[in-house]
CHARMM-style PDB file with segment names, atoms N, HN, CA, C and O in Angstrom:
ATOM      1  N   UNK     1     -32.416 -23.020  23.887  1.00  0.00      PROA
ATOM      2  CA  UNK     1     -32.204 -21.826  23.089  1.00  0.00      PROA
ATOM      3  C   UNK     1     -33.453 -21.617  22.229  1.00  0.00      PROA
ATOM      4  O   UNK     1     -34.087 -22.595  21.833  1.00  0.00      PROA
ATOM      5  N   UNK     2     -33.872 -20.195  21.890  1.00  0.00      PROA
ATOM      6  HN  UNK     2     -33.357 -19.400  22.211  1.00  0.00      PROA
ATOM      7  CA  UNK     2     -35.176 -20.085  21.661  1.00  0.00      PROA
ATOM      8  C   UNK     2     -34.968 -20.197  20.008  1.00  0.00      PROA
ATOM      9  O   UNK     2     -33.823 -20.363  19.587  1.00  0.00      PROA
ATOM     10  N   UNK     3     -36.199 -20.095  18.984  1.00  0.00      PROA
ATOM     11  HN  UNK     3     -37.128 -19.960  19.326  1.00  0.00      PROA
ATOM     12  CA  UNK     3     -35.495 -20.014  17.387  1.00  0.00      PROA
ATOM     13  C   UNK     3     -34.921 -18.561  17.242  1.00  0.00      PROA
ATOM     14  O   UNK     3     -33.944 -18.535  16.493  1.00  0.00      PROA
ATOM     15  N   UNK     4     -35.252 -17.430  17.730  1.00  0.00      PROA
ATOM     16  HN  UNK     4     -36.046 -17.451  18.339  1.00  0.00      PROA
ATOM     17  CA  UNK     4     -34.918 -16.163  17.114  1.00  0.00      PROA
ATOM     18  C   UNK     4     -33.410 -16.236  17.610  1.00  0.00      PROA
ATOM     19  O   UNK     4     -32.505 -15.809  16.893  1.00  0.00      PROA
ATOM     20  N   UNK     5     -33.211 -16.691  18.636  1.00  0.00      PROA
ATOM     21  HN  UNK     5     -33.946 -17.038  19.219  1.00  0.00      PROA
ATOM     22  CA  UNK     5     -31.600 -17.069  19.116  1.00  0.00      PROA
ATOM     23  C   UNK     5     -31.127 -17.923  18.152  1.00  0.00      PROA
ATOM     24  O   UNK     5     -30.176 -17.612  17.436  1.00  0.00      PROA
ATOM     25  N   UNK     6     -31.654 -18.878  18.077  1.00  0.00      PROA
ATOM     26  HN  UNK     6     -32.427 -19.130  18.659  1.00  0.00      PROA
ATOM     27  CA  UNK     6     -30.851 -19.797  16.998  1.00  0.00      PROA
ATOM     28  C   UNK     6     -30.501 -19.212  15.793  1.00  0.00      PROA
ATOM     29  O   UNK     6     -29.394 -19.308  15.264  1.00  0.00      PROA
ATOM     30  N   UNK     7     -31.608 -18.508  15.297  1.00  0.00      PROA
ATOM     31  HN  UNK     7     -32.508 -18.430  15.727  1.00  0.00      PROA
ATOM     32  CA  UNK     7     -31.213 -17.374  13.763  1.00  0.00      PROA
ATOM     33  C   UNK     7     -30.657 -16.720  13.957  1.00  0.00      PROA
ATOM     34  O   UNK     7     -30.150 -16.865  12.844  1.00  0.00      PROA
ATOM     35  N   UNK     8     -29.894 -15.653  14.517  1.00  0.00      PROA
ATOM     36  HN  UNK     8     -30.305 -15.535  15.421  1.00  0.00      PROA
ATOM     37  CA  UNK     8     -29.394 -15.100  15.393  1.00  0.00      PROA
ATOM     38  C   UNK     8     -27.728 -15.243  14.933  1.00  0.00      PROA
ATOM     39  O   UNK     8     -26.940 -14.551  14.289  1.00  0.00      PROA
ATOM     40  N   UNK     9     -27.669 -16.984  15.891  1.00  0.00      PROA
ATOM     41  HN  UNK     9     -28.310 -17.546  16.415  1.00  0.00      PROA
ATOM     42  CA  UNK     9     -26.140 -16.854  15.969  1.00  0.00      PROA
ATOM     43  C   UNK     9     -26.124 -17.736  14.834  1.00  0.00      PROA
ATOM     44  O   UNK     9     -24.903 -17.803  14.695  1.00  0.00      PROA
ATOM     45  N   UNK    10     -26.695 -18.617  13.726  1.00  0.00      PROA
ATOM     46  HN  UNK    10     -27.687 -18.563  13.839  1.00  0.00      PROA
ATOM     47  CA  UNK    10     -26.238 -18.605  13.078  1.00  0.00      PROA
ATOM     48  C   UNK    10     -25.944 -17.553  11.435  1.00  0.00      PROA
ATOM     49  O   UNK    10     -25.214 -17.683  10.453  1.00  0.00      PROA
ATOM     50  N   UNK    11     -26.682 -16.828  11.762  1.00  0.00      PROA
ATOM     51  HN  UNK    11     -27.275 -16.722  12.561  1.00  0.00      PROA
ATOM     52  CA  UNK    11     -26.632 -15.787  10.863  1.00  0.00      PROA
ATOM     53  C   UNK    11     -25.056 -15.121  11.351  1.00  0.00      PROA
ATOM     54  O   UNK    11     -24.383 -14.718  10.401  1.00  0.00      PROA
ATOM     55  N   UNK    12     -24.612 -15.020  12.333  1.00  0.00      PROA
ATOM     56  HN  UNK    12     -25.158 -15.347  13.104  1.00  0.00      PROA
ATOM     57  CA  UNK    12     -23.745 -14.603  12.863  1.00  0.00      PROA
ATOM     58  C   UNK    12     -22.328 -15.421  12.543  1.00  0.00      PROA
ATOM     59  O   UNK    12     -21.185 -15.068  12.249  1.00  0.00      PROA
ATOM     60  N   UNK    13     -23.018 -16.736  12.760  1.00  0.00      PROA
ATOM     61  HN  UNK    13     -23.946 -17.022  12.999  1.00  0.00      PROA
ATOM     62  CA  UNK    13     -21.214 -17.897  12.135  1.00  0.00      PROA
ATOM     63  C   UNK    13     -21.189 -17.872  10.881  1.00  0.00      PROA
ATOM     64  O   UNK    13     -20.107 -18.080  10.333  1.00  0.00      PROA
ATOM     65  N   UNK    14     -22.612 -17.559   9.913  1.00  0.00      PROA
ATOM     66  HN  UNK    14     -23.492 -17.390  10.358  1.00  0.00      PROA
ATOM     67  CA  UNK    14     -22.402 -17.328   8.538  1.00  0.00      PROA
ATOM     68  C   UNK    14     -21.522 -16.232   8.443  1.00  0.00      PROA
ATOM     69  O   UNK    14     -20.614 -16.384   7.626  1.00  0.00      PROA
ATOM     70  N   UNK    15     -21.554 -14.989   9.165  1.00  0.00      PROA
ATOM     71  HN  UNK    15     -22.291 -14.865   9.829  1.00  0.00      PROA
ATOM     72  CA  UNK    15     -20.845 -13.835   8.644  1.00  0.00      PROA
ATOM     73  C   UNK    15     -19.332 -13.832   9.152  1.00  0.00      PROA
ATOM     74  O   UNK    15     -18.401 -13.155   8.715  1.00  0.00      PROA
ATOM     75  N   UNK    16     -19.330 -14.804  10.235  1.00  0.00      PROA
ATOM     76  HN  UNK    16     -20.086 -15.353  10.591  1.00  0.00      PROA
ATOM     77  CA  UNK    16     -18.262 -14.536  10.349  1.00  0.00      PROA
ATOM     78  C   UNK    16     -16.877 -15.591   9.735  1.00  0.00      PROA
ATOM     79  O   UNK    16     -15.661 -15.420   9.820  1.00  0.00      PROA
ATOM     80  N   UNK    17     -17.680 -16.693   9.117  1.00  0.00      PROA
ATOM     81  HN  UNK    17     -18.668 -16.833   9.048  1.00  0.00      PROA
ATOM     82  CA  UNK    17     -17.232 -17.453   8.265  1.00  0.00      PROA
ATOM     83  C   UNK    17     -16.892 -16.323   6.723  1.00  0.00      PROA
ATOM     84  O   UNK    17     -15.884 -16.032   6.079  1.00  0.00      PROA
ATOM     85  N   UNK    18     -18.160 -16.013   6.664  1.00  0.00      PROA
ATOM     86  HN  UNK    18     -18.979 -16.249   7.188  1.00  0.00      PROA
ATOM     87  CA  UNK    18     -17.746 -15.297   5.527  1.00  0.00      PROA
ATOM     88  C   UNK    18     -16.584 -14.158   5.592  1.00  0.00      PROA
ATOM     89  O   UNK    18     -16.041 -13.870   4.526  1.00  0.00      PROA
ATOM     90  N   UNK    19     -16.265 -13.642   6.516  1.00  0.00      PROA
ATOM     91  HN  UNK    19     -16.706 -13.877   7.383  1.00  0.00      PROA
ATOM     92  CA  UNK    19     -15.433 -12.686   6.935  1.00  0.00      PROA
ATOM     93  C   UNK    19     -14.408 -13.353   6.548  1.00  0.00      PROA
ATOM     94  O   UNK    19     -13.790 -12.935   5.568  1.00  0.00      PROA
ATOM     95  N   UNK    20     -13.940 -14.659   7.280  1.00  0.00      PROA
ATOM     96  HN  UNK    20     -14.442 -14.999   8.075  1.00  0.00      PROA
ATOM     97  CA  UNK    20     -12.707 -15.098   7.350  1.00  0.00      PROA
ATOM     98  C   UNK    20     -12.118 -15.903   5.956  1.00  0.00      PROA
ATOM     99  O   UNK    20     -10.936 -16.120   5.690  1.00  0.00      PROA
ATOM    100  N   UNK    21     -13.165 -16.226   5.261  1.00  0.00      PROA
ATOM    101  HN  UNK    21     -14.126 -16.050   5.477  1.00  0.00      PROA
ATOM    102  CA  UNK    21     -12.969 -16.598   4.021  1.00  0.00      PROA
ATOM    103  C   UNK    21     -12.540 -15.090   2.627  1.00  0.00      PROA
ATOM    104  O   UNK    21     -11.854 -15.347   1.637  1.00  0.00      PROA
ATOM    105  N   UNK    22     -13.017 -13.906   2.849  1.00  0.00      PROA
ATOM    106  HN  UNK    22     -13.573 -13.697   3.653  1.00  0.00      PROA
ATOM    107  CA  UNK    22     -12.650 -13.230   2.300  1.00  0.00      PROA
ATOM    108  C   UNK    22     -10.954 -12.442   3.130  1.00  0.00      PROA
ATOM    109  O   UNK    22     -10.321 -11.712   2.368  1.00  0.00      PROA
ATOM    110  N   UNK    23     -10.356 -12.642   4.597  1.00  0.00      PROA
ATOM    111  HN  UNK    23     -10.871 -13.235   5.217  1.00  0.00      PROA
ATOM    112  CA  UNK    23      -9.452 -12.102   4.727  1.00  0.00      PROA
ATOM    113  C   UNK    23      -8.485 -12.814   4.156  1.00  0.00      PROA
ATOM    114  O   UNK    23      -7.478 -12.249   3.730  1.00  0.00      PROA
ATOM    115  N   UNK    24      -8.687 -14.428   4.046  1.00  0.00      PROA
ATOM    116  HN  UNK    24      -9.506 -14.887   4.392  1.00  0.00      PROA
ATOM    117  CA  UNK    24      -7.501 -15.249   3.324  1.00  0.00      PROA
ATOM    118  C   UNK    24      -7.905 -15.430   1.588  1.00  0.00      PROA
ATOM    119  O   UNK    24      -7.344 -16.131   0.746  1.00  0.00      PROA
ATOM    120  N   UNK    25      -8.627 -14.869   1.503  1.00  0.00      PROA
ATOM    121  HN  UNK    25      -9.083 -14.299   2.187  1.00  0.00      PROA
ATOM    122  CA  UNK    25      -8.900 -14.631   0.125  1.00  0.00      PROA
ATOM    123  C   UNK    25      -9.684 -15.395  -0.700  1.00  0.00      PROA
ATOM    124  O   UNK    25      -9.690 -15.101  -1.896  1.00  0.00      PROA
ATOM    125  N   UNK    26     -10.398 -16.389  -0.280  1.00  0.00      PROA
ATOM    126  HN  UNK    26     -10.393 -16.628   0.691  1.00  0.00      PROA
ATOM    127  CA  UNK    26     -11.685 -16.760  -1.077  1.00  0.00      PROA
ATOM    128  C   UNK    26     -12.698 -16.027  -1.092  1.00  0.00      PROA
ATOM    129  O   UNK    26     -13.245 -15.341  -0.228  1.00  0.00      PROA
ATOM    130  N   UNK    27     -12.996 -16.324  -2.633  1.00  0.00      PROA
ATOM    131  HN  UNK    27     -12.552 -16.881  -3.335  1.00  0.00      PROA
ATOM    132  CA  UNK    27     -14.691 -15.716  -3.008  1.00  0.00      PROA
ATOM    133  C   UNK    27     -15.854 -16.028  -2.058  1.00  0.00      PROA
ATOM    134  O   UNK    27     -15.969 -17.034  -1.358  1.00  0.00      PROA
ATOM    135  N   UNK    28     -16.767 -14.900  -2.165  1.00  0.00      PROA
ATOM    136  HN  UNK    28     -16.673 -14.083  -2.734  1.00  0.00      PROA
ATOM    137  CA  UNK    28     -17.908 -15.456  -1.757  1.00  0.00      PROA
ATOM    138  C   UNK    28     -19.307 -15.908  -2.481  1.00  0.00      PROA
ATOM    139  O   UNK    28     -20.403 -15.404  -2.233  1.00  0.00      PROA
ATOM    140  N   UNK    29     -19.062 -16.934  -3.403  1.00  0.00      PROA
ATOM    141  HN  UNK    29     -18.172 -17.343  -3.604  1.00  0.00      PROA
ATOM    142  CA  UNK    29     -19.968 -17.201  -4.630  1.00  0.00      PROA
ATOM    143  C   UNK    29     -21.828 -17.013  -3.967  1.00  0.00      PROA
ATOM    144  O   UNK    29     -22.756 -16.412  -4.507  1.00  0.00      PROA
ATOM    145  N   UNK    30     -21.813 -17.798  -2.626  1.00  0.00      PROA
ATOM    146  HN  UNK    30     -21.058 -18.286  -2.188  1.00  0.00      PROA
ATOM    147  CA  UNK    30     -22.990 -17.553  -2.101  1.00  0.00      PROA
ATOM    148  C   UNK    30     -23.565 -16.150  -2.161  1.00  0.00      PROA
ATOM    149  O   UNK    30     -24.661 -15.826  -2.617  1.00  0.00      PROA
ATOM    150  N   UNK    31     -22.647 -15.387  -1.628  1.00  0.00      PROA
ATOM    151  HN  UNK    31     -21.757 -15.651  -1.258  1.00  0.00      PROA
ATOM    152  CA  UNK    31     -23.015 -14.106  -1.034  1.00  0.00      PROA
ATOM    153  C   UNK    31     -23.149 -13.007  -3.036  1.00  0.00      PROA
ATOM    154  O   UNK    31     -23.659 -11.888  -3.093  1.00  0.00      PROA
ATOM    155  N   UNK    32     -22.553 -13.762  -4.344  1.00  0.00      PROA
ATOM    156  HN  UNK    32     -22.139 -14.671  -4.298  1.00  0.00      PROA
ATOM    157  CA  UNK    32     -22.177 -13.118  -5.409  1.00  0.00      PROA
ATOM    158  C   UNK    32     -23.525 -13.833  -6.058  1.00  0.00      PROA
ATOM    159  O   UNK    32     -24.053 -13.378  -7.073  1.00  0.00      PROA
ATOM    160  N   UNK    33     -23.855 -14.606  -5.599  1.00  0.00      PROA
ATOM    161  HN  UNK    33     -23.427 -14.975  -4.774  1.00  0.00      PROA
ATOM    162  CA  UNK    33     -25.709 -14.573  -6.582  1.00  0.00      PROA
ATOM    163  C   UNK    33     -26.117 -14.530  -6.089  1.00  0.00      PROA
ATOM    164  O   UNK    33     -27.156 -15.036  -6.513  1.00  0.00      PROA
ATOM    165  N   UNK    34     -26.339 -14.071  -4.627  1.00  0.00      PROA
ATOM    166  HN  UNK    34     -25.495 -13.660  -4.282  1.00  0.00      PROA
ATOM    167  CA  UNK    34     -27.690 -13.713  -3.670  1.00  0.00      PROA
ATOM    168  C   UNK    34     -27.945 -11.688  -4.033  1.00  0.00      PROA
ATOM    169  O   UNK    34     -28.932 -10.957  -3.959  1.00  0.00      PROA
ATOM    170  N   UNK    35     -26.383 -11.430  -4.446  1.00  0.00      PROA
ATOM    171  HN  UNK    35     -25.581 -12.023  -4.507  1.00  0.00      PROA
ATOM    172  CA  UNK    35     -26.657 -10.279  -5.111  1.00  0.00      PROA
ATOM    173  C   UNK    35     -26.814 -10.106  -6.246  1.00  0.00      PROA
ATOM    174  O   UNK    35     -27.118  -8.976  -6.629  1.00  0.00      PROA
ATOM    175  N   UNK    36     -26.658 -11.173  -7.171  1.00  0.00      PROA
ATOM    176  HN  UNK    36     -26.411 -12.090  -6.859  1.00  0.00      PROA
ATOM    177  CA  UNK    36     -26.997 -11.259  -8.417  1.00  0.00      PROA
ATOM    178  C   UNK    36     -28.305 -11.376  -8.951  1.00  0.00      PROA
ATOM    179  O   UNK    36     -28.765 -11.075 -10.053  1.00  0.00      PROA
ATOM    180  N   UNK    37     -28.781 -11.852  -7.987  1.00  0.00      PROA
ATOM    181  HN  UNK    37     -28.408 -12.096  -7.092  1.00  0.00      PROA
ATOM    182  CA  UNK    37     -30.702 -12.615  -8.044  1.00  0.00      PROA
ATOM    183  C   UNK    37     -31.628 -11.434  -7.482  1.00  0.00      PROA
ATOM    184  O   UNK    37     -32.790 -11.208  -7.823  1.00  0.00      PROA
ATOM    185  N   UNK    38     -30.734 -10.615  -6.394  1.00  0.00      PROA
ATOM    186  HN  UNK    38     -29.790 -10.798  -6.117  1.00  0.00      PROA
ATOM    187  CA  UNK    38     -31.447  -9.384  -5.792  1.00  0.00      PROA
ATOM    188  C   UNK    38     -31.129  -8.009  -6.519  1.00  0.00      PROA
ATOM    189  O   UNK    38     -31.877  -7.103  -6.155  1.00  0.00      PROA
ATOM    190  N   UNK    39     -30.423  -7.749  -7.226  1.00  0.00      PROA
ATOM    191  HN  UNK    39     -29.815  -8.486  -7.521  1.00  0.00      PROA
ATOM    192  CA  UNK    39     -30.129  -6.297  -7.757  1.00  0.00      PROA
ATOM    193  C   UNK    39     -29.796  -6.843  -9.215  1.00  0.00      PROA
ATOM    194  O   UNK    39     -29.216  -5.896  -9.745  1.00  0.00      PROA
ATOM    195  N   UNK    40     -29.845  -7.559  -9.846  1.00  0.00      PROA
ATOM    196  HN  UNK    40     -30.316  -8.328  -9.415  1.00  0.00      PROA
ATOM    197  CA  UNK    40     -29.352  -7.659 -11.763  1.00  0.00      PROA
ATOM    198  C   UNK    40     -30.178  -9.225 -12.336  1.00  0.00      PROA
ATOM    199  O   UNK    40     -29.746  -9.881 -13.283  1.00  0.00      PROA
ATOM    200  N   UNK    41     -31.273  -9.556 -11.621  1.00  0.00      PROA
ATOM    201  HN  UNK    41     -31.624  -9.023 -10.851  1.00  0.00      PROA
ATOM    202  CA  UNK    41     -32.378 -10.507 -12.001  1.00  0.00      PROA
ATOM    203  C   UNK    41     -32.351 -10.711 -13.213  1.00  0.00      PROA
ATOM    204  O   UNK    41     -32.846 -11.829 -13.352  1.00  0.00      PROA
ATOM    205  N   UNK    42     -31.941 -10.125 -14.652  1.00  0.00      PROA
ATOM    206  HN  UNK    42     -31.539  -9.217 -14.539  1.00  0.00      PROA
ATOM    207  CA  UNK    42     -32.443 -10.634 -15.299  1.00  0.00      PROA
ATOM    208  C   UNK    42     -30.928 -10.663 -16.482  1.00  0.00      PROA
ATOM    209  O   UNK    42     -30.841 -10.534 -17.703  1.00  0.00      PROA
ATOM    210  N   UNK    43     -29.958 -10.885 -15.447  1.00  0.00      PROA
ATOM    211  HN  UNK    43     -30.028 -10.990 -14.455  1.00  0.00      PROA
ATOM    212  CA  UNK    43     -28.660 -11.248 -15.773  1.00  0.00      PROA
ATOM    213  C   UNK    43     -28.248 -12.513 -15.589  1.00  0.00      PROA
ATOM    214  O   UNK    43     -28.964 -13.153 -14.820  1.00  0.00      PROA
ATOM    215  N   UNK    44     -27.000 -13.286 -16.206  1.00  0.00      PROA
ATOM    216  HN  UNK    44     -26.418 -12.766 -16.831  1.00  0.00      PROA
ATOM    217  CA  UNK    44     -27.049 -14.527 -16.010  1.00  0.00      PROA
ATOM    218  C   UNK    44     -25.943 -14.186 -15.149  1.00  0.00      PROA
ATOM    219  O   UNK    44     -25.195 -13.224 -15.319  1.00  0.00      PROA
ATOM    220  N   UNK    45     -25.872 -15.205 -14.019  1.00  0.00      PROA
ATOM    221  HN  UNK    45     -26.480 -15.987 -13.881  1.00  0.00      PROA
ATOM    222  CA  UNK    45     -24.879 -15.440 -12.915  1.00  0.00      PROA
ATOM    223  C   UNK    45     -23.587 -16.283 -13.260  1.00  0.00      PROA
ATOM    224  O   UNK    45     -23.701 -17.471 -13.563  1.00  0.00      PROA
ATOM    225  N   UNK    46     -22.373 -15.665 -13.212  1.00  0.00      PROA
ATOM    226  HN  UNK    46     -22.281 -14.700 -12.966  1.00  0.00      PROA
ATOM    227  CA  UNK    46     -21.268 -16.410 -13.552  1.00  0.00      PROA
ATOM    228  C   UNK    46     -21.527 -18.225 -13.080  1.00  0.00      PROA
ATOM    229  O   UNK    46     -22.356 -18.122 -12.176  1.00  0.00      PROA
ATOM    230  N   UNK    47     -21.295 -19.413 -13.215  1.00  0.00      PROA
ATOM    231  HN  UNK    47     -20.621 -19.497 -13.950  1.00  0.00      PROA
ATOM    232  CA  UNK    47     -20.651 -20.387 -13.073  1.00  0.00      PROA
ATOM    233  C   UNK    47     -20.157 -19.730 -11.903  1.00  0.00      PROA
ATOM    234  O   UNK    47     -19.951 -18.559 -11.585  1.00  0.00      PROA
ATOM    235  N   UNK    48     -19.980 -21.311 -11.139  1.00  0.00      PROA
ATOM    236  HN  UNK    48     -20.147 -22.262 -11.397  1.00  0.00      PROA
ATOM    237  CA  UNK    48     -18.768 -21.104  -9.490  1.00  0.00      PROA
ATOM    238  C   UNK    48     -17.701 -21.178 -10.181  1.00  0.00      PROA
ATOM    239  O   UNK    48     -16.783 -20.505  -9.712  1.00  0.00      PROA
ATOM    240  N   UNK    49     -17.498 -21.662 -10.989  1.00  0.00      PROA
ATOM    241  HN  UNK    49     -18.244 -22.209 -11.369  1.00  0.00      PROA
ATOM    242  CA  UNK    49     -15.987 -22.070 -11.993  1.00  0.00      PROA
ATOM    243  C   UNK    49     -16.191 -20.482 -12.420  1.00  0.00      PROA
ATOM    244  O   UNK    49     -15.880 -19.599 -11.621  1.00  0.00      PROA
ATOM    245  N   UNK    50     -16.588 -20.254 -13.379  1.00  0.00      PROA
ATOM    246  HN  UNK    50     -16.841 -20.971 -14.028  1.00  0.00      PROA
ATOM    247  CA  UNK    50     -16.008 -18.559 -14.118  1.00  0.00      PROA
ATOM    248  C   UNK    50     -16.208 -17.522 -12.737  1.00  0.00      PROA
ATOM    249  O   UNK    50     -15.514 -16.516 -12.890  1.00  0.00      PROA
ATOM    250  N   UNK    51     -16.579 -17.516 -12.107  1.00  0.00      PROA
ATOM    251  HN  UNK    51     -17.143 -18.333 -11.983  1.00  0.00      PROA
ATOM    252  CA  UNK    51     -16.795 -16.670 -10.683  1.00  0.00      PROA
ATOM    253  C   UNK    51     -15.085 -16.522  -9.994  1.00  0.00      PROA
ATOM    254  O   UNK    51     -14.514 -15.432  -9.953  1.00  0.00      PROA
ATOM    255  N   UNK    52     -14.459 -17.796  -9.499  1.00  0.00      PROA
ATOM    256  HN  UNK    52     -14.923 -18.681  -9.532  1.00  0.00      PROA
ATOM    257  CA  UNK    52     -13.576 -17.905  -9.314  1.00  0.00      PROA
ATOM    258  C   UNK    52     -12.364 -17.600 -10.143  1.00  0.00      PROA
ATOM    259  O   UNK    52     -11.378 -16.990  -9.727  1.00  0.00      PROA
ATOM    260  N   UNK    53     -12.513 -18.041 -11.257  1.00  0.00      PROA
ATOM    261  HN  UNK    53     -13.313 -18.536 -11.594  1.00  0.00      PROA
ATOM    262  CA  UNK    53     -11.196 -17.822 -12.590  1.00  0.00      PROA
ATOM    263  C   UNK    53     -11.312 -15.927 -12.666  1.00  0.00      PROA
ATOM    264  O   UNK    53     -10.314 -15.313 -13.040  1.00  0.00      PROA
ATOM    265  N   UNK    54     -12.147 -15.426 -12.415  1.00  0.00      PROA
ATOM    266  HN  UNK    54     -12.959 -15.925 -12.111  1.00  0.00      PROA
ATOM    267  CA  UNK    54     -12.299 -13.982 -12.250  1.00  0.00      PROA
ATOM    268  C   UNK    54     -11.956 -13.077 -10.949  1.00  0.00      PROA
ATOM    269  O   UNK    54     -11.675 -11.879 -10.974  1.00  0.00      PROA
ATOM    270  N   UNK    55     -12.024 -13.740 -10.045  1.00  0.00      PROA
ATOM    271  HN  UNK    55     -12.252 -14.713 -10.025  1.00  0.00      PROA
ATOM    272  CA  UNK    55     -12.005 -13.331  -8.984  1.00  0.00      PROA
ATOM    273  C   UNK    55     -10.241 -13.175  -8.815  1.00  0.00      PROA
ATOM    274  O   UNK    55      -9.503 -12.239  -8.507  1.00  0.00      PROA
ATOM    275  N   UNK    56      -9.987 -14.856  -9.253  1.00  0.00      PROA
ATOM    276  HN  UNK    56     -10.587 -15.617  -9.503  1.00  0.00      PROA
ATOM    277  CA  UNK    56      -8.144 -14.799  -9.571  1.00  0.00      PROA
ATOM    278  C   UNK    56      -7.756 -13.526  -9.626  1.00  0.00      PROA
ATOM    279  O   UNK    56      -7.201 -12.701  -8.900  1.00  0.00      PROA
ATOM    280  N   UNK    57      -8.563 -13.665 -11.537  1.00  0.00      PROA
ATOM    281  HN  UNK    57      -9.014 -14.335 -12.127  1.00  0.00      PROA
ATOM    282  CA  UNK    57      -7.878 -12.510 -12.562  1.00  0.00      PROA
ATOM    283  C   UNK    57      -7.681 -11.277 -11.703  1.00  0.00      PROA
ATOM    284  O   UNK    57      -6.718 -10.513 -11.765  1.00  0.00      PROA
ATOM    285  N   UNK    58      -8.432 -11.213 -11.119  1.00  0.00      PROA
ATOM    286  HN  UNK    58      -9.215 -11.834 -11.069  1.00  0.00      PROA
ATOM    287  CA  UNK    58      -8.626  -9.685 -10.750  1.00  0.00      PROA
ATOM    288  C   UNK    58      -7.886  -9.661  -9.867  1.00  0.00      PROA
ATOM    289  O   UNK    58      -7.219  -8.626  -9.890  1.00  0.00      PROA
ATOM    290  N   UNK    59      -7.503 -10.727  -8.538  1.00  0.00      PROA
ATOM    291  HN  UNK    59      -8.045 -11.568  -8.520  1.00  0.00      PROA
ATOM    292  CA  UNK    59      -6.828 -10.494  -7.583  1.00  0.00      PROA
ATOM    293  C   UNK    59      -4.883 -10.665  -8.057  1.00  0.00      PROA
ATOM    294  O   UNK    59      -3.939  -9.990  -7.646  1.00  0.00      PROA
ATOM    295  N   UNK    60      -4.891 -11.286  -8.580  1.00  0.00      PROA
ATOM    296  HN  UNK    60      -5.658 -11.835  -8.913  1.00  0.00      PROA
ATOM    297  CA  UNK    60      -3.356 -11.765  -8.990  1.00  0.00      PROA
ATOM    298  C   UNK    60      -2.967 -11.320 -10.620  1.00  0.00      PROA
ATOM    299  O   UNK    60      -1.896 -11.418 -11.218  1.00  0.00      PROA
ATOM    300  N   UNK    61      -4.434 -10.740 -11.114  1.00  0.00      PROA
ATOM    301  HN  UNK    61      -5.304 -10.660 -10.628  1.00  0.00      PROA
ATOM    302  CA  UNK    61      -3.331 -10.089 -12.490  1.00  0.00      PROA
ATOM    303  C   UNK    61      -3.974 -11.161 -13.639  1.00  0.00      PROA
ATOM    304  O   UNK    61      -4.430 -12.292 -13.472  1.00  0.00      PROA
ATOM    305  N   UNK    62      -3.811 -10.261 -15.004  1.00  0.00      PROA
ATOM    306  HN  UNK    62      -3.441  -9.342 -15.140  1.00  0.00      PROA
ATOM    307  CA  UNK    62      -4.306 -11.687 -16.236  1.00  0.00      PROA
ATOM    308  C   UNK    62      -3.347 -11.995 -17.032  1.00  0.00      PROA
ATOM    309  O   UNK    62      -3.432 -12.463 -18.167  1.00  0.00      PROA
ATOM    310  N   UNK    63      -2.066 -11.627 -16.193  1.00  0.00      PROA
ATOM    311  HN  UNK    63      -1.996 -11.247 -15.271  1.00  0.00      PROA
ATOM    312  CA  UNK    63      -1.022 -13.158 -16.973  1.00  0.00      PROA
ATOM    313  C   UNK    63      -0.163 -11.354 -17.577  1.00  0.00      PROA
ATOM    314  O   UNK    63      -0.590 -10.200 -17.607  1.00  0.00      PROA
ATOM    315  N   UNK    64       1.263 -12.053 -17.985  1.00  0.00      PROA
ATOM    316  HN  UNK    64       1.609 -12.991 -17.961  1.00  0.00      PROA
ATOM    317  CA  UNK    64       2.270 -11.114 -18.730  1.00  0.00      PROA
ATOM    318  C   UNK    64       2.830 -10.920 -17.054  1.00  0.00      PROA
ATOM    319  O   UNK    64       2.629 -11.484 -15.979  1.00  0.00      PROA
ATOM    320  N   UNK    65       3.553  -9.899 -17.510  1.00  0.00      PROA
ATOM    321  HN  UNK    65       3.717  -9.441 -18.384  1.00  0.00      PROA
ATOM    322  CA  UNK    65       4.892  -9.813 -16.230  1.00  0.00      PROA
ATOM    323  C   UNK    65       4.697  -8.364 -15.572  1.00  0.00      PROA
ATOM    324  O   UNK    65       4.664  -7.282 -16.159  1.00  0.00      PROA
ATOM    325  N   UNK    66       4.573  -8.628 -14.184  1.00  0.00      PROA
ATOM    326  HN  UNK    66       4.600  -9.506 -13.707  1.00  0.00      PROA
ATOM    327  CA  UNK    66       4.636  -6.939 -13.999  1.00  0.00      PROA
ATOM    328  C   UNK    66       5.829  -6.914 -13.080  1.00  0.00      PROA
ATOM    329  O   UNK    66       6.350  -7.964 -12.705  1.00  0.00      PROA
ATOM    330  N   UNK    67       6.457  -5.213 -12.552  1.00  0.00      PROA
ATOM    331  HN  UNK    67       6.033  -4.360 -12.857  1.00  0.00      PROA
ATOM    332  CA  UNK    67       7.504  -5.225 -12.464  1.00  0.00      PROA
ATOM    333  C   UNK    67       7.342  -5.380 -10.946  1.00  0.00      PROA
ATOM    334  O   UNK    67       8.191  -6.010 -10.316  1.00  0.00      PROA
ATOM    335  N   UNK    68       6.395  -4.887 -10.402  1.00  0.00      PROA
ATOM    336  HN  UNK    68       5.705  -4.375 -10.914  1.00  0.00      PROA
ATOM    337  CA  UNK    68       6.463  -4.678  -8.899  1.00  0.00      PROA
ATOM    338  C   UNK    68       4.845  -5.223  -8.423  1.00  0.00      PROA
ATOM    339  OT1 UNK    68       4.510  -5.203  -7.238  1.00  0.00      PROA
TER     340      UNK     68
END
């Protein structure tokens, strides 16, 4: 297999890892400071810990009772 093949498909199991990690619902911290470092440089990048505790929040709610 040649290298541009090799980059190729693994650029390809990266995405599609990443795919499958966001349909069951994990973050993608990799993919959240590679955009952090490329478009807001001179911002500080959440922690993998506060990245995640946010990602929660946002997906499941920040606590109290909802009805539906």
């Amino acid at each position: 297999m040649a290298d541009a093949e090799r980059t190729r498909a693994a650029a390809m199991l990266r995405r599609i890892g990443q795919t499958a990690r966001l349909m069951i619902g994990l973050p993608d911290y990799d993919g959240y400071r590679a955009h952090m470092a490329s478009h807001h440089p001179d911002a500080r990048p959440m922690t993998r810990a506060e990245f995640v505790a946010e990602r929660q929040a946002a997906r499941y709610g920040r606590g109290g009772s909802r009805c539906c």
